[in-house]
N, C-alpha and C positions, 0 to 999 in steps of 0.2 A: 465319659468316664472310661478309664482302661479295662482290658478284657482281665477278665481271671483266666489263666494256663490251666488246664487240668494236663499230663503228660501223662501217656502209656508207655512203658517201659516191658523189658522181655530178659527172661536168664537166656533166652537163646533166639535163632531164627525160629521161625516158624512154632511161637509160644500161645498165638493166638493176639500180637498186637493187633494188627488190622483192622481185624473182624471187631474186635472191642473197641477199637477207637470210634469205628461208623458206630456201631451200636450208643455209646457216648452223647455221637454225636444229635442223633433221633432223638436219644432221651431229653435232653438238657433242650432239643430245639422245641421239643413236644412240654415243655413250660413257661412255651413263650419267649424264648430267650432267644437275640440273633446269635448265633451258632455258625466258627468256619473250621473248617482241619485246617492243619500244619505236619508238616515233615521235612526238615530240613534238604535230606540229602537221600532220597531213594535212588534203590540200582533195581531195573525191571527194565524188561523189553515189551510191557505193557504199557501203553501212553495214551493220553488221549489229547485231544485239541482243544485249545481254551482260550480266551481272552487272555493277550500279550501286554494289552496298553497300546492302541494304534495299528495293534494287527493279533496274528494268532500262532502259538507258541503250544508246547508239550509239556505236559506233566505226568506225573505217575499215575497209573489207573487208578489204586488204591484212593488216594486223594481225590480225585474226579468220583467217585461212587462215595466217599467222606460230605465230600460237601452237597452229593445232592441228597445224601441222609440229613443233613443240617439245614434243607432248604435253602443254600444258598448259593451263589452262584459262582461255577470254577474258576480260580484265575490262574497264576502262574505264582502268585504270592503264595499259595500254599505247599509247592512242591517249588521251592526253588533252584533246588540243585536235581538233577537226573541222570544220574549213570545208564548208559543204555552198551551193555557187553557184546563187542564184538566176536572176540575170544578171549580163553582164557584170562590173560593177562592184559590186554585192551578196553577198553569201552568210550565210547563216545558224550562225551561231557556235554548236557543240555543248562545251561545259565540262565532263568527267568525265561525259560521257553522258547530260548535258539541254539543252535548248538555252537560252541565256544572253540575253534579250531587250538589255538594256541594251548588252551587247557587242555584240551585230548588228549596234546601233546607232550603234554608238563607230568614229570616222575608223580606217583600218586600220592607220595609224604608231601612234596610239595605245594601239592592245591590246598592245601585245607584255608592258611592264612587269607588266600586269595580270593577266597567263596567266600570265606566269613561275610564280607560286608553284604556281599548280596542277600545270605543268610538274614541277617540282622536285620538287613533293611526291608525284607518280606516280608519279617516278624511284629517287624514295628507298626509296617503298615494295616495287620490284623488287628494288633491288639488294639490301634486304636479306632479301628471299626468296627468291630462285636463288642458282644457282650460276654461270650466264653470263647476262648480259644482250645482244642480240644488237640494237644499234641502225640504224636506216636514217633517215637524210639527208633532203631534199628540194630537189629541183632543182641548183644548185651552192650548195658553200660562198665561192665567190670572186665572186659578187655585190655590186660594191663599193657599187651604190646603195643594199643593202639590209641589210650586214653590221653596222651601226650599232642595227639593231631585229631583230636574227636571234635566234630562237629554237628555231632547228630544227637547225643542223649546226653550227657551232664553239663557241655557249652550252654547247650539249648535248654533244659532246666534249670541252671545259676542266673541264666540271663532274663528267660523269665518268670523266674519265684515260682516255677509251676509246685502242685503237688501232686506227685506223684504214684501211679500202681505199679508196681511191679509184680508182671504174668508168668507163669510157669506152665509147661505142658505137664500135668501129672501122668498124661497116660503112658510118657515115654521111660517114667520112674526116675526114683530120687529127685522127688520134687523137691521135696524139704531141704535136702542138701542144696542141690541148686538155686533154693530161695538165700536157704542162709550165707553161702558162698559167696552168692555175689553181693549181699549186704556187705557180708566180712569183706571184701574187696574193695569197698567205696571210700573213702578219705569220713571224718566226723560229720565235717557239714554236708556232703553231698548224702550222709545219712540220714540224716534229717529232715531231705526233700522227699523220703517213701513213708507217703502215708496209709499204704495198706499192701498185703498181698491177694495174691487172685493165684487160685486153684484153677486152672482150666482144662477141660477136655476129661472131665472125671466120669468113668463106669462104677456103680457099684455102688454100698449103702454110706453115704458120707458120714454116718455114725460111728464106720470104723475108724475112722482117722485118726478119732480122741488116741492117744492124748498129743499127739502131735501137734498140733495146731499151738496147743496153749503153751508148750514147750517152746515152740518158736520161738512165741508171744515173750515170755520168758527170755530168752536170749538176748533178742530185739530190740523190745519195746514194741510192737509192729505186729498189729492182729491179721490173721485172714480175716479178709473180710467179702471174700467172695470164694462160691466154689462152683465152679459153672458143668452143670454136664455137657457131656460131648452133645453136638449138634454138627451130626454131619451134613444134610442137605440144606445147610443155611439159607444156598440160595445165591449168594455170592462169588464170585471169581475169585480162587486162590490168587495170591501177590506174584509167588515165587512158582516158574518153572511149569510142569503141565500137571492139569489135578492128579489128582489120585485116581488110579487106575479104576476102582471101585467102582459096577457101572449103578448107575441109580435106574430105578424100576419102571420095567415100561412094560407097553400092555403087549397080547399077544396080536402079533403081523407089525409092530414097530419098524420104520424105516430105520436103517443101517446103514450110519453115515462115519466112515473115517478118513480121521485125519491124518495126516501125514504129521508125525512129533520130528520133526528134526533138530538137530542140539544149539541152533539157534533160532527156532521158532519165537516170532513175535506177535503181539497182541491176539495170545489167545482166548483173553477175558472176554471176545465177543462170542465164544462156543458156550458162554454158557445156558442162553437160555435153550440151546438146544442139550447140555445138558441139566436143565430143569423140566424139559418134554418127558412127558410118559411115553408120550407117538417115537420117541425116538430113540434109539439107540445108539449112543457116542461111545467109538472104537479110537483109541490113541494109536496108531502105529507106525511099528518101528520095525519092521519086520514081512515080509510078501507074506506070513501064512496070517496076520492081522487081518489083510484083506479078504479072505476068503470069505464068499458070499455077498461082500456090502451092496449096498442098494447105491451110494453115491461115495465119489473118494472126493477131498480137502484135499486143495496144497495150499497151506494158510501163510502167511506173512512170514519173512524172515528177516532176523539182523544184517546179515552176510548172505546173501541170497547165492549166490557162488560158490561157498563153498557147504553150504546145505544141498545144494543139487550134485556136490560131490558125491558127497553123505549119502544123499538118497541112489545114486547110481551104485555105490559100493555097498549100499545092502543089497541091490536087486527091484530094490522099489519101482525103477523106472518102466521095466518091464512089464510088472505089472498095472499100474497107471497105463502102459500105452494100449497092452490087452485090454482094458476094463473099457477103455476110450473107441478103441475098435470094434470092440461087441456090441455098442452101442449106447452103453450106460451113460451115466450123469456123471461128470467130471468137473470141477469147479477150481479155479484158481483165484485167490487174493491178494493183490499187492506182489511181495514176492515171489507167490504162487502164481500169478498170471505169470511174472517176467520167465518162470521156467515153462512155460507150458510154450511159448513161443520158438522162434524159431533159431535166435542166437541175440546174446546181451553182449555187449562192447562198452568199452572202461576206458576213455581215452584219458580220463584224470587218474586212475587208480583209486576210485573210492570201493568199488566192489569186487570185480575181479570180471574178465573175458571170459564166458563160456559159449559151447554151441547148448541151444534148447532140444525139449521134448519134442517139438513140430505138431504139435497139437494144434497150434493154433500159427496163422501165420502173421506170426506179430513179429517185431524185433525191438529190441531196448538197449538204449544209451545212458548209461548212470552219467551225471548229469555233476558237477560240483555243489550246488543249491540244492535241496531240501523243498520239496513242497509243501508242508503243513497247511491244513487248512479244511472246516469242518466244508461238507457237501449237501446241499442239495438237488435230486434228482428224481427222473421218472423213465423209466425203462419203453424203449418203445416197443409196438409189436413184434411178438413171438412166437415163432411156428416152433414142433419139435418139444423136448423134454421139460424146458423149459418156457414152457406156454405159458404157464400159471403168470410167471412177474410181468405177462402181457400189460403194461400200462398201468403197473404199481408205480406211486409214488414212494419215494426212499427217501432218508437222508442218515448221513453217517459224518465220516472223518478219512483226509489221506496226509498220508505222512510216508514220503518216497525220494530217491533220489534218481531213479529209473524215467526217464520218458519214453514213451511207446507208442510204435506206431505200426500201421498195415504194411506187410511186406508185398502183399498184392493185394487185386480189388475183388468182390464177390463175382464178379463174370469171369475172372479165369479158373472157377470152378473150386479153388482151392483156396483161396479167400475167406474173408471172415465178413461178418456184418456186424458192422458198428450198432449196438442195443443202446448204447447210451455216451456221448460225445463223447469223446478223448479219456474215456473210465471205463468201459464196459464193451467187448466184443465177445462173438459165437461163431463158431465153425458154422460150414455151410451144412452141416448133418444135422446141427440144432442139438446136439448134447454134452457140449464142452464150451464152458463158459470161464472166462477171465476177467475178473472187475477190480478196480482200483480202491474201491469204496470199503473201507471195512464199518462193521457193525450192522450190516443187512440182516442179520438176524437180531437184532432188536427191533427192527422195524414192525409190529406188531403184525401187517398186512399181509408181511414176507409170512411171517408162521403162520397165519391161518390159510393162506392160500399152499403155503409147502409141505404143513404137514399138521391140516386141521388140528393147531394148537391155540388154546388159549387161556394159559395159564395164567398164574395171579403176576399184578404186576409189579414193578422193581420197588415200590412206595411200600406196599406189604412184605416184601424181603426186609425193606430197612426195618417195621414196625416188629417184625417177629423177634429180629437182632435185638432188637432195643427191648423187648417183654422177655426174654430169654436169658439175658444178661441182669434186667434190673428186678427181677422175679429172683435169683438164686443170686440177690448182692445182698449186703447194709444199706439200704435207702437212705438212711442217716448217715453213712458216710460218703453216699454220692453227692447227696445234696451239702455236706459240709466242705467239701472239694471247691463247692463256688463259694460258698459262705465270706465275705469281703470283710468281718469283723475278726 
């Protein structure tokens, strides 16, 4: 039998689809029910690696933490489309988990026609292997400059019959208007597909509201039917961009770990469990007086790795990473962040741009035309120096790179590095400056106990809390009528 769609919709970015969609997704799988996300067309430089059909491909983070709230397993049918921004006005088109040269290529009104089918035929292949399909939106559906080429919230709700919520951030104010706006913007029948609204991100006693709510109702037809308080330490990796500054609470002598936020920082949803640590303290910076004091600097993943090391040179950052490096401290590089820690990157296709490196490490890197994707399995070998602890930890993660890298000299000319972990993972010969290929080390449960005696709850009770938190302050009777097939 075909899935029922439930869709989440949003008057804006960042209204709280996401987060409700996973949570959705927990509830409805928590009644037994096979349960997958869907997103047609996400834009993030958060990805992860997943089953392609015969190999392994990218999809949105968001999706990849979707479906392992629904217990089921990621593929590339749920995020089929994935914008991953270069700059500004660029991004790199990922198609069913590869990346699509010719579409990178193609004016952006243009692609829509072109995606469709893949769309369609990602959709098709859920519904008819679950039992709910739990879809999420992007930005608003009442975008009238762009409802014309939309293939992300009313395509995808017409096509299939979902019903629909539509979320509001009320903390940002005029929620109401925002709610009722973008109804009044919809066509009749695409009115027809919102079968409730949701309040989210509410302070305060939701008694005052009256009489708003039923005034709505009034206009509509279209009850709140959820009003969610704010929950900020959900637990989860924001979608878009880096979290909120806000640092979550840690205990007194907390390690002080920052990151370097560059403006095209990638896959930073692996910081979270470090900030979910008490033991630690997560610093975003952007700025040399950021670093003052930290106990370890990040140089995390980038889109453009070239011209982020610009970035970071023309704040002054580099200077300090080289100090921090020299004194002896803990310096870590990932993905991107390795390729600048080395000694000079070379672009002989033009995918990323020629720079000289930090010389931290004497690596060198070649961007590469091909894409490596591909999840990892590893284990670190012995480790003298700062980084002792990952002495013979087992790991496994995800790389997604177009850089290959390699030693620029061997450990006996003194200046060399020691391969930790074959062709992913080298260390100076001082033993406090490390660069690994592998992102999601800090999921690795082993990693946080041994790096910074953490052992907090795991990603299973993130989903569960979403999923009580959300269906705690909804209509139950309207979540469950959302699948209702009569």
């Amino acid at each position: 039998m075909a899935a029922v769609c439930v869709m989440v919709l949003g008057t804006s970015s960042g209204a709280g689809k996401s987060w409700i969609t996973t949570a959705l997704c927990r509830y409805y799988a928590n009644q037994g029910l096979k349960v997958a996300p869907f997103k047609a067309q996400n834009m993030s430089n958060n990805a992860r690696v997943v089953d392609a059909g015969g190999g392994e491909g990218e999809i949105g983070s968001a999706q990849y933490f979707q479906a392992l709230a629904a217990r089921a397993i990621p593929s590339v049918q749920m995020n089929p489309v994935l914008l991953k921004p270069e700059a500004d006005t660029r991004s790199q088109v990922v198609v069913m988990g590869r990346v699509d040269s010719v579409l990178s290529n193609t004016p952006w009104r243009e692609r829509s026609e072109k995606l469709w089918p893949s769309i369609q035929t990602a959709l098709d292949r859920l519904i008819e292997s679950y039992d709910v399909v739990v879809i999420e939106g992007a930005g608003s559906p009442a975008e009238i400059n762009l409802m014309a080429s939309d293939i992300v919230n009313l395509r995808v709700a017409r096509y299939a019959n979902a019903k629909c919520l539509l979320v509001t951030d009320i903390d940002r104010g005029g929620a109401f208007a925002h709610l009722y706006g973008t109804w009044a913007l919809l066509d009749k029948p695409d009115q027809r597909l919102i079968a409730g609204f949701v309040l989210n991100k509410f302070r305060g006693d939701a008694a005052l509201l009256a009489p708003a709510p039923e005034m709505l109702e009034g206009m509509t037809g279209i009850a709140v039917v959820a009003t969610i308080p704010m929950l900020r330490a959900h637990g989860l990796p924001e979608e878009d961009g880096v979290f909120d500054d806000r640092q979550s609470d840690s205990v007194v002598g907390a390690i002080k770990v920052g990151v370097i936020a560059y403006p095209r920082i990638s896959n930073l949803d692996e910081f979270q469990s470090l900030k979910n640590s008490e033991n630690v303290k997560l610093i975003w910076a952007r700025e040399p007086q950021d670093l003052l004091d930290v106990d370890w600097i990040i140089l995390p993943g980038s889109k453009h790795t070239s011209s982020d090391l610009d970035w970071l040179r023309a704040q002054g950052l580099d200077k300090v990473i080289v100090d921090h490096a020299q004194a002896g401290k803990r310096v870590l590089g990932i993905c991107g962040g390795l390729q600048m820690l080395g000694n000079v990157l070379n672009d002989p296709y033009g995918v990323d741009g020629s720079r000289k490196g930090l010389n931290l490490l004497s690596l060198g890197t070649v961007f590469e035309q091909d894409k490596t994707v591909k999840r990892t399995q590893a284990q670190f070998a012995l480790i003298n120096g700062l980084w002792s602890f990952l002495s013979g930890l087992p790991v496994s993660g995800y790389e997604i790179h177009h850089g290959e890298t390699t030693p620029q000299s061997t450990i006996r000319d003194g200046e060399g590095v020691l391969e930790i972990i074959p062709e992913i993972a080298w260390l100076n010969t001082a033993g406090n400056v490390m660069g690994i290929y592998l992102h999601g080390i800090f999921e690795n449960a082993g990693v946080m106990v041994a790096a910074f005696q953490d052992t907090s709850g795991t990603l299973d009770s993130v989903f569960e809390k979403l999923a009580d938190h959300f269906v705690n302050n909804a209509d139950s009777g309207l979540l469950n009528s959302l699948i209702d097939r009569t």
